[in-house]
LOROVEX-650728 format. One record per residue (C-alpha): residue number from 1; residue in three letters; x, z, y. Coordinates in steps of 0.02 Angstrom, whole numbers. Last residue first. Layout:
 tordo tise     px     pz     py
   NUM  ALA      X      Z      Y
...
***
This chain:
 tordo tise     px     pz     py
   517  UNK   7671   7492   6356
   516  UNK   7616   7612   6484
   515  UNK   7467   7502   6534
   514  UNK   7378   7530   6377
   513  UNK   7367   7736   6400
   512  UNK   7443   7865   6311
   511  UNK   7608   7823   6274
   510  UNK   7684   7952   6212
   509  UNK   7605   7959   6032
   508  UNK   7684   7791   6015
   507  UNK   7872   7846   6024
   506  UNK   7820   7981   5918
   505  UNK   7744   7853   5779
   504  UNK   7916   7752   5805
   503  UNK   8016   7908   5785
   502  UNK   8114   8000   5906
   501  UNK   8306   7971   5993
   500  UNK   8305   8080   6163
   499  UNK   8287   7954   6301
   498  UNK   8282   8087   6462
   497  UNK   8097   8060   6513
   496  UNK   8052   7972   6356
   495  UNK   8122   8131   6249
   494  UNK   8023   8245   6409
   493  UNK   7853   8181   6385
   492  UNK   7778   8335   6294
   491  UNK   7884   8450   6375
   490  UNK   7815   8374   6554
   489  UNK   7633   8391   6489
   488  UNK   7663   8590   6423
   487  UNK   7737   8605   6597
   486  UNK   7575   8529   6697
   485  UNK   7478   8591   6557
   484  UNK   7536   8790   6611
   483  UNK   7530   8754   6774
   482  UNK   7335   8735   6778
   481  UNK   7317   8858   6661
   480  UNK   7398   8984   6793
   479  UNK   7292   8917   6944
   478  UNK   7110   8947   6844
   477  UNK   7186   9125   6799
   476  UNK   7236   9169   6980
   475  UNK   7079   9080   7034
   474  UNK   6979   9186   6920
   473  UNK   7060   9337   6969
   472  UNK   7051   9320   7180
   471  UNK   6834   9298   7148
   470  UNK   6844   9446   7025
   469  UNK   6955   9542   7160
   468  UNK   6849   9489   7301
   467  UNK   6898   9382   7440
   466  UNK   6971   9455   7596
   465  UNK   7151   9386   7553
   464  UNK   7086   9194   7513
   463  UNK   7073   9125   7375
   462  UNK   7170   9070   7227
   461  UNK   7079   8895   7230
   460  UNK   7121   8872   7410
   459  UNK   7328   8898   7352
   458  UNK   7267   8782   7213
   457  UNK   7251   8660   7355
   456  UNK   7385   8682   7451
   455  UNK   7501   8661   7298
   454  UNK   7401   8495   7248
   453  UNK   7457   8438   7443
   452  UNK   7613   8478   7406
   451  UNK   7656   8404   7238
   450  UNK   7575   8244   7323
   449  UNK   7696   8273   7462
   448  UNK   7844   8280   7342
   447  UNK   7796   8135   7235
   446  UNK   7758   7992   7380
   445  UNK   7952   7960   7383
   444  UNK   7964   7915   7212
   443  UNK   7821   7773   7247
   442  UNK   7937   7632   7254
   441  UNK   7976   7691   7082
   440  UNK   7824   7603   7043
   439  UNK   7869   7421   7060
   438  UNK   7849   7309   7154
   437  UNK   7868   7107   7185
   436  UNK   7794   7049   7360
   435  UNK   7621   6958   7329
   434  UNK   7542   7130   7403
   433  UNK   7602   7119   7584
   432  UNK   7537   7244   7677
   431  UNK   7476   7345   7552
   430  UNK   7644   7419   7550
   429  UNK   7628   7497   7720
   428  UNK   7479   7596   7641
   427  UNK   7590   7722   7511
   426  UNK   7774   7811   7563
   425  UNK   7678   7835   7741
   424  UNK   7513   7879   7661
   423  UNK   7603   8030   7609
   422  UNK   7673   8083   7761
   421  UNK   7505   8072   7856
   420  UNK   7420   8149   7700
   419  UNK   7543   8307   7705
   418  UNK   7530   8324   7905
   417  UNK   7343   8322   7901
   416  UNK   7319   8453   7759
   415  UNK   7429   8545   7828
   414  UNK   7335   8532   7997
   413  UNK   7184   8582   7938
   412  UNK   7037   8491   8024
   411  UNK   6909   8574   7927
   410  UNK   6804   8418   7931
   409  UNK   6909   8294   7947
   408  UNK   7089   8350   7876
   407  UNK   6992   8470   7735
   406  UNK   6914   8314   7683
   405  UNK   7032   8217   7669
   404  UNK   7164   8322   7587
   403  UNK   6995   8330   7469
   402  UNK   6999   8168   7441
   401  UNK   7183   8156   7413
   400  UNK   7164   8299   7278
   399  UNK   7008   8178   7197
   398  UNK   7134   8036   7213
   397  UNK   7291   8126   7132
   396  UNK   7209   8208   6989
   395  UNK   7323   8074   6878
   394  UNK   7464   8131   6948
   393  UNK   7488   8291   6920
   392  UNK   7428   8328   6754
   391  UNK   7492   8155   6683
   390  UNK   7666   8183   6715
   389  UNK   7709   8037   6817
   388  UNK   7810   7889   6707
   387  UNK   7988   7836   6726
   386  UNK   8036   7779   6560
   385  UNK   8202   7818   6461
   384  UNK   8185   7752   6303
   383  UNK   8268   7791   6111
   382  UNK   8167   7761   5992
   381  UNK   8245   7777   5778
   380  UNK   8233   7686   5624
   379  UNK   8304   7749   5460
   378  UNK   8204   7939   5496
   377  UNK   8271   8112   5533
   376  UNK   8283   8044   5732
   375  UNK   8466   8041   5768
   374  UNK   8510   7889   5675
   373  UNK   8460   7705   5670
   372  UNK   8445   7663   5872
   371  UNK   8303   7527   5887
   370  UNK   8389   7339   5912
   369  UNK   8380   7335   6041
   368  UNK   8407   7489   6165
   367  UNK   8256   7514   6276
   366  UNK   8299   7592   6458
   365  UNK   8216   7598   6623
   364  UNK   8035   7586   6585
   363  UNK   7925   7592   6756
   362  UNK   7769   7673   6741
   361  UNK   7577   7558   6769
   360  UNK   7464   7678   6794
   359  UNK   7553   7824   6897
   358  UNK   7400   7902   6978
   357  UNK   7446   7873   7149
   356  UNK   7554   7732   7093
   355  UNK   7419   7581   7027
   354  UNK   7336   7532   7222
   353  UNK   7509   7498   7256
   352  UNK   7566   7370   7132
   351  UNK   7677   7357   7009
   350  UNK   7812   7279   6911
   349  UNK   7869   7305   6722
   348  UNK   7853   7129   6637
   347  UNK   7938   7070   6803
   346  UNK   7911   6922   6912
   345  UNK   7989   6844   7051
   344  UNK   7907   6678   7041
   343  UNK   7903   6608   7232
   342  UNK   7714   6654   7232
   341  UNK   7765   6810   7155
   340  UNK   7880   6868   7288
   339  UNK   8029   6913   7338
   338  UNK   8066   6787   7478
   337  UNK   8023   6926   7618
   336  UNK   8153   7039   7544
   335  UNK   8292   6906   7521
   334  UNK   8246   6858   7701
   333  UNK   8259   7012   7752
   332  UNK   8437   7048   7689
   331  UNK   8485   6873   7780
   330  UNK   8413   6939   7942
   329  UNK   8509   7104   7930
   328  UNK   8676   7007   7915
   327  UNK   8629   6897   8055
   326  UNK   8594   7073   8160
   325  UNK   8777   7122   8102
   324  UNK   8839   6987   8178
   323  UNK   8748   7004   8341
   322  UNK   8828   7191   8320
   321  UNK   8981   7123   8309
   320  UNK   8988   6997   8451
   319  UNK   8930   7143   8582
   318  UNK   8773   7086   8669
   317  UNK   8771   6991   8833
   316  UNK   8765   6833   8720
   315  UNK   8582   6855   8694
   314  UNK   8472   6756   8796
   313  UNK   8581   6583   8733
   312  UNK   8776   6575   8715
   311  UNK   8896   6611   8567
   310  UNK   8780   6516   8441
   309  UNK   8767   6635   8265
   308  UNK   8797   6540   8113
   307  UNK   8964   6508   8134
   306  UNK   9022   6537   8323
   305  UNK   8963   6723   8297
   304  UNK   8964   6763   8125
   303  UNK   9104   6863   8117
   302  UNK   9072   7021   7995
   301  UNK   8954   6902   7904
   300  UNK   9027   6987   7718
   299  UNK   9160   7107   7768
   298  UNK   9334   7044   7789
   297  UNK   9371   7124   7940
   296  UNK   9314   7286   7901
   295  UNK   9296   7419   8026
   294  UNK   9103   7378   8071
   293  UNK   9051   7366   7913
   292  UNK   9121   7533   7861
   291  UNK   9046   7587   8031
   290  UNK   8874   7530   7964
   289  UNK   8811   7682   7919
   288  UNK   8843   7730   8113
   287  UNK   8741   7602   8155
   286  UNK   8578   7690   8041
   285  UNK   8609   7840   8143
   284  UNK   8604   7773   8300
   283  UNK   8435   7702   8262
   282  UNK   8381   7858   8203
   281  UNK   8424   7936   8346
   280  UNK   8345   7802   8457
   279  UNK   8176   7826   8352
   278  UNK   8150   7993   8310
   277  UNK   8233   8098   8439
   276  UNK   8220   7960   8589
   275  UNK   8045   7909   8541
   274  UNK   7994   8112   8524
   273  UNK   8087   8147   8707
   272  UNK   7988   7984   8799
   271  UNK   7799   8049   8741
   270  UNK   7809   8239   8739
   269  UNK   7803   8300   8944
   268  UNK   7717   8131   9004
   267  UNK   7627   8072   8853
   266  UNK   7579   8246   8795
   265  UNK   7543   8302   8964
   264  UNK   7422   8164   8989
   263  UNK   7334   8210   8801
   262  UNK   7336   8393   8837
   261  UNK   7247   8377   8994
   260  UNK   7199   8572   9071
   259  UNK   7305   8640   8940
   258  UNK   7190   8781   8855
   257  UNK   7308   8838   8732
   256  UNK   7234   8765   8579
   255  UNK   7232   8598   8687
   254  UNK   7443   8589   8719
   253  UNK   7460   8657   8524
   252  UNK   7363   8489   8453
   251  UNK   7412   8379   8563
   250  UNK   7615   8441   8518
   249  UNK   7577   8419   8339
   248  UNK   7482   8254   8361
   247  UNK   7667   8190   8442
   246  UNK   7751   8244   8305
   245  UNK   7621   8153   8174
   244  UNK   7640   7998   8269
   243  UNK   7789   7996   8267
   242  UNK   7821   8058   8073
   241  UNK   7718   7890   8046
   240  UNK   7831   7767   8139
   239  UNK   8005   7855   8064
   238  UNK   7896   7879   7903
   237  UNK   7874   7658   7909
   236  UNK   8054   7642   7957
   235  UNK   8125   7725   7792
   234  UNK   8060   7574   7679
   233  UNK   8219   7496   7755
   232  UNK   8300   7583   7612
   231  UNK   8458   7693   7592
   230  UNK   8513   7690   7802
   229  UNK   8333   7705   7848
   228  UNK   8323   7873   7745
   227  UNK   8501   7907   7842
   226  UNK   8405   7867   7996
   225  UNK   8266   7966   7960
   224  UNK   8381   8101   7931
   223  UNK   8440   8109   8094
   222  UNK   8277   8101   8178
   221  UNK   8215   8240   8099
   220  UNK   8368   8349   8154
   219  UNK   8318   8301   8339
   218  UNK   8146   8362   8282
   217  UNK   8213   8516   8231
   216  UNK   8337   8524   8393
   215  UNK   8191   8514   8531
   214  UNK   8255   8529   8702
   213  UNK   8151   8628   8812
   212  UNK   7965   8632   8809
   211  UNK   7906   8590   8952
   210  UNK   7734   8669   9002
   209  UNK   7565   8606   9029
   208  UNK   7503   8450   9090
   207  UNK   7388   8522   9226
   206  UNK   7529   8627   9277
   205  UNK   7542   8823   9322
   204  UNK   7411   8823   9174
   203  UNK   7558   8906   9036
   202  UNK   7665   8988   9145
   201  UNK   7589   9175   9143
   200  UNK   7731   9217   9064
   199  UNK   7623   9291   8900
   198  UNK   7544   9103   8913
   197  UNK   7757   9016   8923
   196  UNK   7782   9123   8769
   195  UNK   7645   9067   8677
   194  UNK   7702   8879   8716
   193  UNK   7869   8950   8638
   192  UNK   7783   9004   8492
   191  UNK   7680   8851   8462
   190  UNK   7842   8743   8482
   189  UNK   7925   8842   8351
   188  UNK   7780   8821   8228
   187  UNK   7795   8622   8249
   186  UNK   7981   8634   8261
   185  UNK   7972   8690   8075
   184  UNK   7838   8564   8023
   183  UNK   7948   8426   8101
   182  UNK   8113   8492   8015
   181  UNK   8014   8486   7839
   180  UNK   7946   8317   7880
   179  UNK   8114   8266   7877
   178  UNK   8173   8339   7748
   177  UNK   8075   8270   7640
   176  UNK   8105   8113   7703
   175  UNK   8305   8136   7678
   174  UNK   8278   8188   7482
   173  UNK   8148   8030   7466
   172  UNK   8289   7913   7513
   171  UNK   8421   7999   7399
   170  UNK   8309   7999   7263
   169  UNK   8243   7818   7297
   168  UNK   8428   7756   7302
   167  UNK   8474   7717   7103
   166  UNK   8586   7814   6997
   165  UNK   8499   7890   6875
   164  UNK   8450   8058   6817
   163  UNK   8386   8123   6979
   162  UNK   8242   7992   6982
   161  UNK   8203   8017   6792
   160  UNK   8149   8207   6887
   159  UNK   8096   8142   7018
   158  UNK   7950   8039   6923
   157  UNK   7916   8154   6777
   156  UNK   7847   8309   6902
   155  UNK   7883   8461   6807
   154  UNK   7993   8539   6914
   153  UNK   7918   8476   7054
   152  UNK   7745   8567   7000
   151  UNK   7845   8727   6972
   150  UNK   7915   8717   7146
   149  UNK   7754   8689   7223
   148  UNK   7684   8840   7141
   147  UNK   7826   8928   7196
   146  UNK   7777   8903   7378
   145  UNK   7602   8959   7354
   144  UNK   7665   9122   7314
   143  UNK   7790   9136   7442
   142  UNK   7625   9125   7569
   141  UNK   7624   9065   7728
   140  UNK   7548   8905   7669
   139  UNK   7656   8786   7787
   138  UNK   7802   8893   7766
   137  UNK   7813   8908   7587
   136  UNK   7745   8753   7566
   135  UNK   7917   8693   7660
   134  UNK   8024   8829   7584
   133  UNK   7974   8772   7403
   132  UNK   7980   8579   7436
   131  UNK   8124   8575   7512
   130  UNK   8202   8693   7347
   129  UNK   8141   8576   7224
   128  UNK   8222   8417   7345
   127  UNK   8411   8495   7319
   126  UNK   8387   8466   7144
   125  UNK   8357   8292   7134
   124  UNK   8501   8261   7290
   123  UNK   8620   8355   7172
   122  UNK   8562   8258   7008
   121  UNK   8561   8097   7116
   120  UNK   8738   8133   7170
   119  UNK   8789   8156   6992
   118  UNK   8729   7990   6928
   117  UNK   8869   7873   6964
   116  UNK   8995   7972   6900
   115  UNK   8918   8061   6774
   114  UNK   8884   7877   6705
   113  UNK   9046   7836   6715
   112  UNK   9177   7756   6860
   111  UNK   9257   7893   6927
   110  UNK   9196   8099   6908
   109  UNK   9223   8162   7080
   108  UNK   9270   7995   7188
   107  UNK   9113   7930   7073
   106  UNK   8984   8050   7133
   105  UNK   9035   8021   7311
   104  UNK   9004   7829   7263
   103  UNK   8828   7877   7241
   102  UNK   8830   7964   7407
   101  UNK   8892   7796   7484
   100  UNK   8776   7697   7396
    99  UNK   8624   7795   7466
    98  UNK   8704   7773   7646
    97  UNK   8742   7603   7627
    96  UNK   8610   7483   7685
    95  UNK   8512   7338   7552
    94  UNK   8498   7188   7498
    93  UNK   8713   7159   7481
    92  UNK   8707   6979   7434
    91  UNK   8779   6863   7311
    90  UNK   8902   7004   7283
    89  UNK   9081   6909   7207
    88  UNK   9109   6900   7392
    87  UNK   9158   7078   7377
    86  UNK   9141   7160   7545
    85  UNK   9033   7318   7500
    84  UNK   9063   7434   7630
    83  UNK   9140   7618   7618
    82  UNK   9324   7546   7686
    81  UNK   9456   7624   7543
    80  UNK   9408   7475   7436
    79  UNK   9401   7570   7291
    78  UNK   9263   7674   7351
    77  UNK   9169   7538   7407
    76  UNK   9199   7452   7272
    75  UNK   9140   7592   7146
    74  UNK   8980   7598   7267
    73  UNK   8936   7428   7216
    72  UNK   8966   7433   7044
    71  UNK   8862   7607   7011
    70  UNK   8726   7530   7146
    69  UNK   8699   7354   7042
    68  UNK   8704   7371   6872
    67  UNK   8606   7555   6910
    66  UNK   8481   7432   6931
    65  UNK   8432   7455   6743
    64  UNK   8566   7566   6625
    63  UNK   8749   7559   6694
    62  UNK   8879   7547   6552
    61  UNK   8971   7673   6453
    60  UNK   8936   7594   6268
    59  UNK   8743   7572   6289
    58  UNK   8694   7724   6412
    57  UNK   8590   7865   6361
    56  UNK   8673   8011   6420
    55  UNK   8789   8043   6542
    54  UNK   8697   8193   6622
    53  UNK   8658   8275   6467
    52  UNK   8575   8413   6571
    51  UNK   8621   8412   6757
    50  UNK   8425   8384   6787
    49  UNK   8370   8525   6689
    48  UNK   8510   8625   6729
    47  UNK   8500   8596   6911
    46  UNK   8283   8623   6906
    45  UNK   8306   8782   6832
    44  UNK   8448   8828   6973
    43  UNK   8304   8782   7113
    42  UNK   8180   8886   7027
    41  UNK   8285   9041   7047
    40  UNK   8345   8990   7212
    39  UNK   8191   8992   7277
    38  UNK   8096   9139   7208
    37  UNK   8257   9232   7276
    36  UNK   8220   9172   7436
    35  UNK   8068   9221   7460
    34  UNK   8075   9393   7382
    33  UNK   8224   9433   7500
    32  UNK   8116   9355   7663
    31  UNK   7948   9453   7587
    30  UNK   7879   9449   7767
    29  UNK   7797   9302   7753
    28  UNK   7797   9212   7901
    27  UNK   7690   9257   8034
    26  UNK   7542   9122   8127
    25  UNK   7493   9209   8263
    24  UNK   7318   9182   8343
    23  UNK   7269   9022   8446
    22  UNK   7207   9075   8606
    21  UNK   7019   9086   8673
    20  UNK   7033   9084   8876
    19  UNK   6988   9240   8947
    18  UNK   6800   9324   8970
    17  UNK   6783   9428   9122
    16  UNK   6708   9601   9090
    15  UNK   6595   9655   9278
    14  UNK   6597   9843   9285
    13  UNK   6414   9900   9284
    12  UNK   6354   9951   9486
    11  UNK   6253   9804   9484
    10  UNK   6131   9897   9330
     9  UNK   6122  10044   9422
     8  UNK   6096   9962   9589
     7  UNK   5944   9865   9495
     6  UNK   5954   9664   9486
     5  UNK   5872   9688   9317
     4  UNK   5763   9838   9296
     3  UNK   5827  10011   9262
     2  UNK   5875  10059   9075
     1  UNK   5775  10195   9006
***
């Protein structure tokens, strides 16, 4: 029998101090080879599909929707030998270079067709599968959950029109994906150096925690948000939102490992570094675009100071050029701001936000008239290209977002957190301002993190390791039927996806809901 309390036998037990509760690993998969091969062997499906018939449809050689625009545009700055767009015959350039510059990389290769002008989308297209693949991959932990993601982009309708035209959302979406993909990786190795700096013994030497040494993932993040910047101004609201999201990373690590004030040490260790990688870098970046611009002395506004610029006032400390340049900007905003229905921009195929997460009102690209005669087996023949979201991904996109939700909230999953924060990125800004003509392929650069936050999910719907083997089974099979209407639902849609002639009663058969037509 035990001895009372306070008893020399019970005084004389050794006393167990409890330690601070620390986040557990978080491995890799270890099937590297498995991984990769996974990877590449999606990656190559989604090249052929999108390098498939590459030149085709076009009416007689000539661009197809705002390709008008881009194809021309980057041919001249190509032929111009400066990469800027000085033309005066352009009323005005509305937006930056970068995604004109790639197109006209296209065109250097393959001149002035549509291969030309469309092979750097097909390259960016495909280059966004295999993001998406090593970035679930690595959020999920699991190769498994990985592919799924790849199969969903694969048969995602929206990037893959995107790819087969030349217009900037693919290239804008391909440098936002990346993005978040560099932040999620110097997310993981942040947490391993700030488990480094615990085994050291380092980690409470300081109220605010550790340093944490210079950051080159996020550095790359920045980067890329300035090329996204440099393709659409749309980039600025991820390089606001992937701030935020950086900077909830590092508050997140500094309180798992017991930081004595992980919000202070955020803002003094975290604060000035993430503004400098993300925003000055990006900044930098989106200059450098400019250098064309810059170089040219014929370039539209290239001297505006003394014109339309006044060479004194607050300002005249700063470099003539780039106060040119900033009356360049101003007269692309205006165009933006002026685009509006109240000033009676409208389009029979515009949009508007609350109608993209589930695709409702598509985009048609392409609609010879009169109807093609041949190709079909019948007198009268269809030929479209329309950008529409395969059905079986995006039309489950608000009960998937409320779940996202959900799992941010209550289970406060941080891939979960870090897929919606992205996503709503590429969404809510546009509410902003909702007499400004849109239209859904605005939303291209929503599609990859909606693909990933359905590939989380069905990764919950497999279950988890410890489940049982019935339990593991029917989310295998629940998961596999799942992808199998996603593809059978791309298939279906692919001759409006890549304007294959059909008949008028196919043509109708594909559109399945009023809006679509």
């Amino acid at each position: 029998m035990g001895g009372p309390i306070g008893s020399e036998e019970s005084m004389l037990r050794p006393m167990v101090a409890l330690a601070p509760l620390r986040p557990r690993p978080e491995p890799q998969p270890s099937d590297t080879a498995r991984g990769w091969l996974v990877t590449i062997a999606l990656t190559l499906f989604a090249g052929v599909l999108r390098f498939a018939r590459l030149n085709y449809p076009t009416d007689g050689g000539t661009p197809m929707f705002d390709e008008k625009y881009y194809a021309d545009q980057a041919w001249q700055m190509l032929s111009g030998g400066r990469g800027i767009e000085d033309n005066p015959g352009y009323a005005l350039v509305v937006h930056p270079p970068v995604g004109k510059l790639l197109i006209a990389l296209g065109e250097a290769i393959f001149g002035y067709t549509p291969l030309g002008w469309r092979f750097s989308a097909a390259v960016a297209g495909t280059l966004l599968v295999l993001l998406v693949i090593r970035i679930v991959r690595r959020m999920a932990r699991s190769t498994l959950i990985g592919a799924i993601a790849g199969v969903l982009m694969l048969a995602d309708g929206v990037t893959f029109v995107n790819s087969r035209i030349g217009l900037l959302d693919i290239f804008q979406t391909l440098f936002v994906t990346a993005a978040f993909g560099c932040l999620i990786v110097d997310r993981d190795r942040m947490r391993e150096r700030m488990a480094r700096a615990d085994a050291a013994g380092r980690l409470l030497a300081h109220r605010f925690g550790p340093r944490l040494g210079v950051r080159w993932w996020r550095f790359g993040a920045g980067v890329l948000l300035g090329l996204a910047c440099g393709t659409k101004w749309s980039g600025l609201y991820f390089v606001i939102f992937f701030l935020v999201l950086s900077l909830g990373f590092d508050i997140a690590a500094r309180r798992a490992y017991g930081v004595r004030q992980p919000w202070l040490g955020t803002a003094v260790r975290d604060l000035a570094p993430a503004v400098y990688a993300l925003v000055f870098i990006a900044l930098a970046v989106y200059l450098a675009s400019y250098a064309g611009w810059f170089a040219d002395e014929t370039a539209v506004d290239r001297y505006e100071v003394g014109v339309h610029v006044g060479p004194g006032g607050p300002f005249s400390w700063v470099p003539d050029a780039l106060r040119s340049l900033w009356f360049y900007q101003g007269a692309m905003l205006d165009f933006h701001v002026q685009l509006t229905n109240t000033n009676g921009y409208h389009h029979p195929w515009e949009s508007k936000p609350w109608t993209w997460p589930m695709g409702l009102r598509p985009t048609l690209y392409y609609f010879p008239k009169p109807p093609e005669t041949t190709g079909c087996g019948q007198a009268s023949c269809v030929r479209a290209v329309m950008l529409v979201g395969t059905p079986v991904i995006w039309w489950p996109a608000f009960p998937v977002l409320g779940w996202s939700l959900w799992q941010s909230v209550v289970r406060r999953d941080w891939r979960f957190i870090a897929v919606l924060t992205a996503y709503g990125a590429g969404w809510l800004p546009w509410f902003a301002d909702l007499d400004r003509q849109m239209y859904f392929f605005y939303a291209t650069v929503m599609a990859p993190f909606l693909v990933m936050a359905l590939a989380l999910t069905l990764g919950q719907v497999l279950g988890r390791p410890g489940q049982s083997a019935e339990r593991r089974g029917i989310g295998l099979l629940l998961v596999s039927i799942y992808l199998a209407l996603a593809i059978a639902n791309f298939a279906w849609l692919y001759p409006i996806l890549t304007g294959v002639p059909i008949t008028p009663a196919t043509w109708n058969r594909e559109l399945w809901l009023p809006s679509w037509q």
